[in-house]
MARTOR-295437 format. One record per residue: residue number from 1; residue in three letters; chain; x, y, z of N, C-alpha, C in turn. Coordinates in steps of 0.02 Angstrom, whole numbers. Example, Ala and Ser with C-alpha at 12.3 -4.5 7.8 and 13.67 -1.06 7.14 Angstrom:
<recs>
{1, "ALA", "A", {660, -284, 390}, {615, -225, 390}, {660, -165, 390}}
{2, "SER", "A", {642, -112, 354}, {684, -53, 357}, {645, 2, 394}}
</recs>
This chain:
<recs>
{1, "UNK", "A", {6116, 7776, 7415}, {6051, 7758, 7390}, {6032, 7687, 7409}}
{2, "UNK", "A", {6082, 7651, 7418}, {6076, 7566, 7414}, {6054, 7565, 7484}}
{3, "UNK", "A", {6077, 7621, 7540}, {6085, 7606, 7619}, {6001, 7614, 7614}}
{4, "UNK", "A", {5989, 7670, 7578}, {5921, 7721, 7622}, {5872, 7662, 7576}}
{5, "UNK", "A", {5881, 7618, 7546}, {5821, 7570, 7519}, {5827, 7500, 7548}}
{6, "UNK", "A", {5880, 7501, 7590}, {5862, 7433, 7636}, {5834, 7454, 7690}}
{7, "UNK", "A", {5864, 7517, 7711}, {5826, 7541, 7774}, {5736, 7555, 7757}}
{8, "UNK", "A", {5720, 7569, 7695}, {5660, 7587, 7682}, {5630, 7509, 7689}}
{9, "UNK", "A", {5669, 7472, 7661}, {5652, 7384, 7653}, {5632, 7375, 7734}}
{10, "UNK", "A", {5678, 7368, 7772}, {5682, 7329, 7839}, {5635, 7388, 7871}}
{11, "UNK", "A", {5607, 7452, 7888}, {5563, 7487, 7890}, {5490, 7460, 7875}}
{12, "UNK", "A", {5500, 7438, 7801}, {5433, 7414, 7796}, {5388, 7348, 7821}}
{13, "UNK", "A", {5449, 7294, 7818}, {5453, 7250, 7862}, {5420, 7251, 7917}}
{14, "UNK", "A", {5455, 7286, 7974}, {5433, 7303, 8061}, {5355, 7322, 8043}}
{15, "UNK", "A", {5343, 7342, 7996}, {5274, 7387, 8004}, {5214, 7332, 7979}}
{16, "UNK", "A", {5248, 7261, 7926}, {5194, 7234, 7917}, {5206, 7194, 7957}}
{17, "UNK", "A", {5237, 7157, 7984}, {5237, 7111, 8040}, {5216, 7119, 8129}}
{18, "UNK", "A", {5213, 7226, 8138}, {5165, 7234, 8175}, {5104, 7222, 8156}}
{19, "UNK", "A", {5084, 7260, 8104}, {4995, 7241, 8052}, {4978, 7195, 8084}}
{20, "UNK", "A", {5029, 7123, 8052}, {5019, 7062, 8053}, {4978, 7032, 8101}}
{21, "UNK", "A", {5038, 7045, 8185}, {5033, 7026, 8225}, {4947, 7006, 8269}}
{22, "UNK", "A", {4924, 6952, 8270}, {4837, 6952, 8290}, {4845, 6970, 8364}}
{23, "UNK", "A", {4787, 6996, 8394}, {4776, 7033, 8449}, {4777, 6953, 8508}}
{24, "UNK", "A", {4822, 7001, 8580}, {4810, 6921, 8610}, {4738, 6910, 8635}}
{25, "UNK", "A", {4737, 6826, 8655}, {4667, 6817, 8677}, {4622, 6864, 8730}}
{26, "UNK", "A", {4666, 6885, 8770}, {4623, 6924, 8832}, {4580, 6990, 8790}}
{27, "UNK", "A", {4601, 6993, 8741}, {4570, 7042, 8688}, {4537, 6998, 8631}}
{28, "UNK", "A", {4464, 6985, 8674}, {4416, 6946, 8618}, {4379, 7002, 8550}}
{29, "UNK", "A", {4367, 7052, 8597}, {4330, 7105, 8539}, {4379, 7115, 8482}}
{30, "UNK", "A", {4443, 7137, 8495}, {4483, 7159, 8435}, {4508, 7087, 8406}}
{31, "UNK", "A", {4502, 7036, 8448}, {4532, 6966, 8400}, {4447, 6983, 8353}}
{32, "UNK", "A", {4390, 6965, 8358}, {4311, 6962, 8318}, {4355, 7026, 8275}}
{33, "UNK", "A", {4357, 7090, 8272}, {4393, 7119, 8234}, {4418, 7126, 8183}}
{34, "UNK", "A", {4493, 7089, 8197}, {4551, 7064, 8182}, {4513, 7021, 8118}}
{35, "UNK", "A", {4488, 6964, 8158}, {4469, 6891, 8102}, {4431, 6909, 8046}}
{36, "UNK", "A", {4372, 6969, 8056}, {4332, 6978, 8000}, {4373, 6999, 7941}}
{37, "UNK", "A", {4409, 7066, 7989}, {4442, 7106, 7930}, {4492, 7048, 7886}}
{38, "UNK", "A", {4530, 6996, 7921}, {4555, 6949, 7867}, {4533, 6907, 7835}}
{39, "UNK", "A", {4472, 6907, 7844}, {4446, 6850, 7793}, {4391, 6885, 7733}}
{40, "UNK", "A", {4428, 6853, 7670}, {4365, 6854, 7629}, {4306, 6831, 7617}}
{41, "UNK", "A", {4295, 6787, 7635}, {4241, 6751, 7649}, {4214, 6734, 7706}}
{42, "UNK", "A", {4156, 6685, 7690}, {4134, 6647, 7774}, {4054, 6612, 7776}}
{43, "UNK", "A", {4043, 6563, 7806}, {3996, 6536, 7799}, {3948, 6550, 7817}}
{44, "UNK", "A", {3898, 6577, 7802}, {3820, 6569, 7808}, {3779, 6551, 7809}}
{45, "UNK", "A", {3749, 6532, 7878}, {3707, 6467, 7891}, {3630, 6512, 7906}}
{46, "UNK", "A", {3562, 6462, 7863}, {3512, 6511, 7861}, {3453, 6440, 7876}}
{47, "UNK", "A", {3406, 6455, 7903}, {3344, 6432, 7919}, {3319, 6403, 7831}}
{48, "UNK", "A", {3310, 6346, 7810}, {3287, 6337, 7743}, {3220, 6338, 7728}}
{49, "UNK", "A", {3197, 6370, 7665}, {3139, 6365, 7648}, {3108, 6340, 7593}}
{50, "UNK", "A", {3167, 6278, 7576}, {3177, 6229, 7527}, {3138, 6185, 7540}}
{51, "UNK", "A", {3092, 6147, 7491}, {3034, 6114, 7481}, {3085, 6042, 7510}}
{52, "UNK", "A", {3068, 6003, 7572}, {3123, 5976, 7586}, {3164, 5952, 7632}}
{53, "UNK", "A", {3180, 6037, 7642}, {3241, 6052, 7683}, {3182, 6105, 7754}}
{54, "UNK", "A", {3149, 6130, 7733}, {3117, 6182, 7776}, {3129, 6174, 7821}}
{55, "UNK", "A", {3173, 6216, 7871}, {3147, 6239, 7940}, {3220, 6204, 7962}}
{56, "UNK", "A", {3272, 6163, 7920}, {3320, 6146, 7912}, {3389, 6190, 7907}}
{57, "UNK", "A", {3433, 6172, 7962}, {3511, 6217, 7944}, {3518, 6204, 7891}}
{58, "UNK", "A", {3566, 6249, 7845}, {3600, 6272, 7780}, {3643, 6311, 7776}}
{59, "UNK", "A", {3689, 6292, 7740}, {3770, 6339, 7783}, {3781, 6341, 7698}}
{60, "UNK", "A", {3805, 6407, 7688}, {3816, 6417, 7621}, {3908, 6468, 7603}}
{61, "UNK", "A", {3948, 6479, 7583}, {3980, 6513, 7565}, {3981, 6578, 7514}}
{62, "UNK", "A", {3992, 6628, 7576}, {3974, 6712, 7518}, {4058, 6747, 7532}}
{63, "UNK", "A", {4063, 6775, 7481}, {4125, 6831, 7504}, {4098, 6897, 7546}}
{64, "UNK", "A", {4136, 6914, 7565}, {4126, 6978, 7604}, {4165, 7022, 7616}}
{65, "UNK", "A", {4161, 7073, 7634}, {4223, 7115, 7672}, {4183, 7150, 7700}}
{66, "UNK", "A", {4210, 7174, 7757}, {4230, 7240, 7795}, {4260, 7305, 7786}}
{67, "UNK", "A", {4317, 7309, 7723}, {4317, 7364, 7724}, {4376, 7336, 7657}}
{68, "UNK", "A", {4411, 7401, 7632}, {4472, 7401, 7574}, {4522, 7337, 7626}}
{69, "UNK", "A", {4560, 7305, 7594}, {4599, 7269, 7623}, {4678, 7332, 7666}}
{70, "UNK", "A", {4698, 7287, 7714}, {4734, 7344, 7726}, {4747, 7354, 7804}}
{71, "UNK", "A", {4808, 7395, 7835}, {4793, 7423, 7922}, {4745, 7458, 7948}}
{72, "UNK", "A", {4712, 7492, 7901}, {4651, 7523, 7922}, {4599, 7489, 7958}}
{73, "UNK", "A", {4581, 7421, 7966}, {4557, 7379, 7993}, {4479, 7352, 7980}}
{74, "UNK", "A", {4467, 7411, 7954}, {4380, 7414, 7918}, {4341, 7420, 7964}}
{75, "UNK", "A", {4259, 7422, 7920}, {4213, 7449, 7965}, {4195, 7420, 8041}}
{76, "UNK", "A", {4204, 7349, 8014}, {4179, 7286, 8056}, {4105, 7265, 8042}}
{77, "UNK", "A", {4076, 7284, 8004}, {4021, 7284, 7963}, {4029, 7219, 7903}}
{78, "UNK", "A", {3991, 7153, 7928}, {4013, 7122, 7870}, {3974, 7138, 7813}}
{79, "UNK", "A", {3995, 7140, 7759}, {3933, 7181, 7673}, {3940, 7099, 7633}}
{80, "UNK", "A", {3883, 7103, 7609}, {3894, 7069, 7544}, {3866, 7076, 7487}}
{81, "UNK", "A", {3867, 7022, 7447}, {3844, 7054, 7364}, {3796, 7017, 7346}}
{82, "UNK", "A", {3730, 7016, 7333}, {3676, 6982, 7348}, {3626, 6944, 7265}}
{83, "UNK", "A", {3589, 6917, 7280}, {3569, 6927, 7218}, {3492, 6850, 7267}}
{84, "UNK", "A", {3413, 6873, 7217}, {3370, 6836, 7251}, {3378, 6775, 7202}}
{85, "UNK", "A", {3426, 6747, 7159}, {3416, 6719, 7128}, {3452, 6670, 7185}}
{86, "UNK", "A", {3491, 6648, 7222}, {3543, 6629, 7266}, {3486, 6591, 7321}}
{87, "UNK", "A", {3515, 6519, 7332}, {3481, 6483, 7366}, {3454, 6513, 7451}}
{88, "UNK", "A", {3510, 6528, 7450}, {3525, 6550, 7549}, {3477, 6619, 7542}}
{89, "UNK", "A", {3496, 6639, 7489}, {3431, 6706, 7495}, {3377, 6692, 7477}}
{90, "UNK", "A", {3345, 6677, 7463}, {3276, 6633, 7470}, {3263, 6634, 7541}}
{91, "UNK", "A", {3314, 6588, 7565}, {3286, 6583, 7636}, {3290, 6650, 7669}}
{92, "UNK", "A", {3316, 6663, 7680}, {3341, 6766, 7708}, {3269, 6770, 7702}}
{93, "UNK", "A", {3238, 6756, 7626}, {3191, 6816, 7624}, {3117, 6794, 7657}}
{94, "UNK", "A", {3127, 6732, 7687}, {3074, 6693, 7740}, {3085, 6722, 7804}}
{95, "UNK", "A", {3149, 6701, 7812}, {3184, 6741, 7911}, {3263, 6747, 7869}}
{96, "UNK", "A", {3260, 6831, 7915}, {3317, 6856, 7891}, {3372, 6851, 7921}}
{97, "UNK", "A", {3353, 6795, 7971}, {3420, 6752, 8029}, {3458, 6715, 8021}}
{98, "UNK", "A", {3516, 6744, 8040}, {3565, 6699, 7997}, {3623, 6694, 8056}}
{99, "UNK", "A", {3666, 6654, 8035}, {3738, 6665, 8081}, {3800, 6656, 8033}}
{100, "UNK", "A", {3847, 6696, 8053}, {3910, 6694, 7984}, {3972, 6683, 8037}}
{101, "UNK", "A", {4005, 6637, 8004}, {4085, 6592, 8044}, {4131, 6607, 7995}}
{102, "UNK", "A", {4183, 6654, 8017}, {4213, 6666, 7967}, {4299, 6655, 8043}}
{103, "UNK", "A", {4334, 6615, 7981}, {4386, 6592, 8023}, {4466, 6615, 8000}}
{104, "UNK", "A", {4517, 6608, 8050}, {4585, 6630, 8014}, {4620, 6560, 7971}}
{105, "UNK", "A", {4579, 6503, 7963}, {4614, 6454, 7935}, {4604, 6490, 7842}}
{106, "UNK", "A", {4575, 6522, 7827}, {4576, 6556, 7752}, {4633, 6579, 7747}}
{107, "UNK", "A", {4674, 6590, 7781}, {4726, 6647, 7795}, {4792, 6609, 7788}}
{108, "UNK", "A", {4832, 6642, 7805}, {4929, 6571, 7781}, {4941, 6580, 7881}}
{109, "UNK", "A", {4891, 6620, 7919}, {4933, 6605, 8005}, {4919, 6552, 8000}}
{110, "UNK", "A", {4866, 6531, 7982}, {4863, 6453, 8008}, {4914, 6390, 7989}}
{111, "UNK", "A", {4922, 6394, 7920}, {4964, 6348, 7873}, {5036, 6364, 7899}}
{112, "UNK", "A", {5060, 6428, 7924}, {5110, 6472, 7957}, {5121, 6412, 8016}}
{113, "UNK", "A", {5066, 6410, 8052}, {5086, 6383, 8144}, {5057, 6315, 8142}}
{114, "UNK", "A", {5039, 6270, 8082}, {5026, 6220, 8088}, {4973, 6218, 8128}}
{115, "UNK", "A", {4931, 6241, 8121}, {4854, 6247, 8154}, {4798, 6193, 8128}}
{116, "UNK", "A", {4771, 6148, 8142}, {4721, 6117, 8105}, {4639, 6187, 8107}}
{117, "UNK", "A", {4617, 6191, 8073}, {4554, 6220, 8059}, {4521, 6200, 8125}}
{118, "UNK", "A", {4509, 6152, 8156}, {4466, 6156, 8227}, {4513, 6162, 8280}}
{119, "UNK", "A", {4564, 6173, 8277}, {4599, 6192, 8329}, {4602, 6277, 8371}}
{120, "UNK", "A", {4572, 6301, 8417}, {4540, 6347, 8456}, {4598, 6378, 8421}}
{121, "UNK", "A", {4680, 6389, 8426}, {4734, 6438, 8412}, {4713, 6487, 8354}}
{122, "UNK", "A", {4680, 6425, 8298}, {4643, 6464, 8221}, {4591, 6492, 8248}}
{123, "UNK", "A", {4593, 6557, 8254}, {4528, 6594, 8287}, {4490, 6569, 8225}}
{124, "UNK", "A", {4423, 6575, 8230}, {4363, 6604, 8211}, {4311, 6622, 8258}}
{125, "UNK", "A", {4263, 6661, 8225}, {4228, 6707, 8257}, {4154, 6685, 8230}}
{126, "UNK", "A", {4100, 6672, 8259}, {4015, 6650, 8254}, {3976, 6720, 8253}}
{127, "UNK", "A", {3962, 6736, 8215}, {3929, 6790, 8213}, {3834, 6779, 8219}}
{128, "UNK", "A", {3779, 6801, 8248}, {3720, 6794, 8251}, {3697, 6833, 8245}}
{129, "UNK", "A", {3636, 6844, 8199}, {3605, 6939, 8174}, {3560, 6918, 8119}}
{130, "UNK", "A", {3538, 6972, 8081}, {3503, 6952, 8037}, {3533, 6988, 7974}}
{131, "UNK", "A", {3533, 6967, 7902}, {3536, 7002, 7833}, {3495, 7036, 7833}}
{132, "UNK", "A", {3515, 7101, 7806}, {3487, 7168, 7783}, {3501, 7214, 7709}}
{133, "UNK", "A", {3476, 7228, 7679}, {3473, 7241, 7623}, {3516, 7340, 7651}}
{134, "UNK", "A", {3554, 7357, 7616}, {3586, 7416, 7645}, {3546, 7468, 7625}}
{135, "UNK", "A", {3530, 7536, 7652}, {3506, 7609, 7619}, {3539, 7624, 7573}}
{136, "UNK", "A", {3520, 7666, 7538}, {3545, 7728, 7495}, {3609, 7754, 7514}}
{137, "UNK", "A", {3614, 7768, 7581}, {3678, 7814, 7603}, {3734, 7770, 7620}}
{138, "UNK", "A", {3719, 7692, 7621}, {3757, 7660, 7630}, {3778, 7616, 7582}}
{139, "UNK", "A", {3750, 7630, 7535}, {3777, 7578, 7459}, {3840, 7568, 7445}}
{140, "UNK", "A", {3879, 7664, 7428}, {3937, 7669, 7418}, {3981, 7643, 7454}}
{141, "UNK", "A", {3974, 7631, 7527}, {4022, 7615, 7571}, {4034, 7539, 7563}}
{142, "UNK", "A", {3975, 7507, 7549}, {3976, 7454, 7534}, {3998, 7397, 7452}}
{143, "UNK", "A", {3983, 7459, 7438}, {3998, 7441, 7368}, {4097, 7439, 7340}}
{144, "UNK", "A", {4126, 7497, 7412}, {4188, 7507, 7397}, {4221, 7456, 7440}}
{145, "UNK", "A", {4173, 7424, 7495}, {4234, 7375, 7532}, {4225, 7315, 7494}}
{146, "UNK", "A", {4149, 7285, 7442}, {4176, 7222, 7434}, {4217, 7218, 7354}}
{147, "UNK", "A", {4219, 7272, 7313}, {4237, 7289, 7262}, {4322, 7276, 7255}}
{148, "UNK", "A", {4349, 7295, 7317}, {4409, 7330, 7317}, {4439, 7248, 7339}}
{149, "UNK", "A", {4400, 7203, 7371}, {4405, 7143, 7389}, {4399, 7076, 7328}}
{150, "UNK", "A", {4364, 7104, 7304}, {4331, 7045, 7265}, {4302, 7094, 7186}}
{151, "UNK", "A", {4382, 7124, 7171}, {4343, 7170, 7077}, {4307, 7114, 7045}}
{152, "UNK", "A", {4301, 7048, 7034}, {4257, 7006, 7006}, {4189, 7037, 7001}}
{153, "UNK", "A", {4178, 7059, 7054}, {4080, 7071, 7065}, {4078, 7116, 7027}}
{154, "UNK", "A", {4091, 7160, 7001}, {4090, 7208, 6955}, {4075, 7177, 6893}}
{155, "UNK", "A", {4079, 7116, 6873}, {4053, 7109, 6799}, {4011, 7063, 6812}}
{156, "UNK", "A", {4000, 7020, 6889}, {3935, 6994, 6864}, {3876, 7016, 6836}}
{157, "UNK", "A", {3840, 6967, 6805}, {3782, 6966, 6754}, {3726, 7015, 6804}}
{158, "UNK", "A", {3693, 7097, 6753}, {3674, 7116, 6786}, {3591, 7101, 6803}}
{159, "UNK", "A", {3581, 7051, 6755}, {3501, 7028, 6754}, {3512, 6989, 6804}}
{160, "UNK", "A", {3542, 6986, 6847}, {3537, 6959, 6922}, {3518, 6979, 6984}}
{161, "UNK", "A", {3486, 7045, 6960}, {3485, 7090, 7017}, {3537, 7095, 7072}}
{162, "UNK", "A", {3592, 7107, 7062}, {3632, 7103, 7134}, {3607, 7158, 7174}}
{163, "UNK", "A", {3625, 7162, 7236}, {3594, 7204, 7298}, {3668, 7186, 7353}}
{164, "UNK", "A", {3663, 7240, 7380}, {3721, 7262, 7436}, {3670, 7263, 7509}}
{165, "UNK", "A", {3707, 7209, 7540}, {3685, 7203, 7617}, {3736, 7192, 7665}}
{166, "UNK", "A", {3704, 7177, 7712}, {3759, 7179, 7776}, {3723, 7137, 7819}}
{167, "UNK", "A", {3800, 7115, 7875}, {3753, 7060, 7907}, {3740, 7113, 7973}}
{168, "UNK", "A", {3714, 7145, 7994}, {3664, 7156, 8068}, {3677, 7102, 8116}}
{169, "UNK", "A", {3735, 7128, 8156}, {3753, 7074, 8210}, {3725, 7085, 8266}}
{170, "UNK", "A", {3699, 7046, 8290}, {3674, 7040, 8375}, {3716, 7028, 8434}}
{171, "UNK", "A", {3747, 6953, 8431}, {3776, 6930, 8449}, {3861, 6890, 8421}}
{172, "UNK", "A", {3901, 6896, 8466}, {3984, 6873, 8431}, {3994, 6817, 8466}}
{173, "UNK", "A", {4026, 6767, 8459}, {4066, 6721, 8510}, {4120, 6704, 8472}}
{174, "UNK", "A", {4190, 6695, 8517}, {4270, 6721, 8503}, {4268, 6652, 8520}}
{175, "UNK", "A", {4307, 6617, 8492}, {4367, 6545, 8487}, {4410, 6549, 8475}}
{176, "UNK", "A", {4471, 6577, 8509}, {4529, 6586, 8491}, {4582, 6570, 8551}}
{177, "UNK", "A", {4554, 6541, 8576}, {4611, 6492, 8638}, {4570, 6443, 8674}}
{178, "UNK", "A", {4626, 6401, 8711}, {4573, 6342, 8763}, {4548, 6370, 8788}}
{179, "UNK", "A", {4503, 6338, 8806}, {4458, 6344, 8872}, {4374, 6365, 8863}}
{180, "UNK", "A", {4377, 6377, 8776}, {4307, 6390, 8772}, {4280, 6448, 8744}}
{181, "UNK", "A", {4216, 6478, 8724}, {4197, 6504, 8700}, {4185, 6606, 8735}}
{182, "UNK", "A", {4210, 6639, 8717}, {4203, 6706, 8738}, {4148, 6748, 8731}}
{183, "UNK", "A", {4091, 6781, 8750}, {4032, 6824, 8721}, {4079, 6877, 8704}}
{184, "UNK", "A", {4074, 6926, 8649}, {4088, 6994, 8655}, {4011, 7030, 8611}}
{185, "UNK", "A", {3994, 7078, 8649}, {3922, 7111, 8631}, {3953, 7163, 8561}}
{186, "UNK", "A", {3897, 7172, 8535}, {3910, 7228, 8478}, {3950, 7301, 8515}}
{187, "UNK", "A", {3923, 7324, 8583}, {3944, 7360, 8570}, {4027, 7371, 8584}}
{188, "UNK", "A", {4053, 7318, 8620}, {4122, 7315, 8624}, {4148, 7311, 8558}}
{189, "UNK", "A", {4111, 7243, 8526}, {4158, 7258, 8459}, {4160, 7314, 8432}}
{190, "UNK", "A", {4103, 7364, 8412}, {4115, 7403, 8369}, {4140, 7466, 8415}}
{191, "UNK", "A", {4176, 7452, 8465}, {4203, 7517, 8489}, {4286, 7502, 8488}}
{192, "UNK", "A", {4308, 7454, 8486}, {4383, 7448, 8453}, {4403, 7439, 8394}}
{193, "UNK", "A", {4461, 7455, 8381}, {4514, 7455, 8327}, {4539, 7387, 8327}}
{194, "UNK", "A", {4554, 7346, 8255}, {4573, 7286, 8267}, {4673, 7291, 8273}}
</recs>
């Protein structure tokens, strides 16, 4: 019994440290991938329509996910949990253009390989698109990747109107080695597995 539960141990092992393993650089689509699905969060930078600030960058922090945490890898769809009371949505609801940087320094690879946060090795990924408020048929899906991520949202206050959206990506650009910045188009990304 003692043999067949180390073997189940060291079994399980090999399998999360493949998981683990991030895609190499020559694979920008599945690194964009890779990075969303590990991060909970990520910054959101929006056109302001702050008495002020107008017409001004604004980079804000939202949680998000992609999908249940996990090898499954998720949709690649970033969702979030919305509410118009929220500064950055205000602006959304002027121009719904936004860009979201969501990086692996959230993560322990980085703290792992001694990575500083601007150092190209810490991928992150620039996302460009616009916020969209999700359909009907897509609530549930959305409602189960950021739930399963973040059970908190479940008791925020419901006189807040929360609302389930997604970010609508246009454009990706990959930082995850020297030499500079990578395009990968939507439709590469969303045709691989991370």
């Amino acid at each position: 019994m003692a043999r067949l539960l180390l073997l189940l141990c060291a079994a399980s092992g090999l399998l999360l440290a493949a998981v683990a393993a991030i895609p190499p650089p020559e694979e920008a689509a599945r690194m964009a991938r890779y990075v969303l699905h590990s991060c909970d969060w990520g910054a959101l930078a929006t056109l302001s329509a702050q008495e002020g600030l107008r017409g001004r960058p604004f980079a804000n922090i939202f949680s998000l996910s992609d999908g249940p945490p996990g090898p499954c890898g998720g949709s690649g769809v970033p969702y979030l949990y919305l509410t118009d009371m929220e500064i950055s949505v205000q602006d959304l609801e002027v121009n719904s253009n936004a860009s979201l940087t969501v990086s692996l320094a959230q993560t322990p690879y980085c703290r792992k390989h001694k990575y500083d946060p601007q150092n190209p090795l810490c991928a992150h990924i620039i996302f460009v698109g616009s916020i969209v408020k999700v359909n009907d048929s897509e609530a549930d899906l959305a409602k189960k990747a950021l739930f399963t991520r973040h059970p908190e949202m479940e008791s925020w206050p419901k006189d807040h109107n929360w609302f389930f959206a997604k970010f609508n990506i246009t454009n990706i650009w990959v930082l995850d080695y020297f030499g500079g910045l990578k395009i990968v188009t939507p439709e590469e990304y969303y045709s691989v597995k991370p």
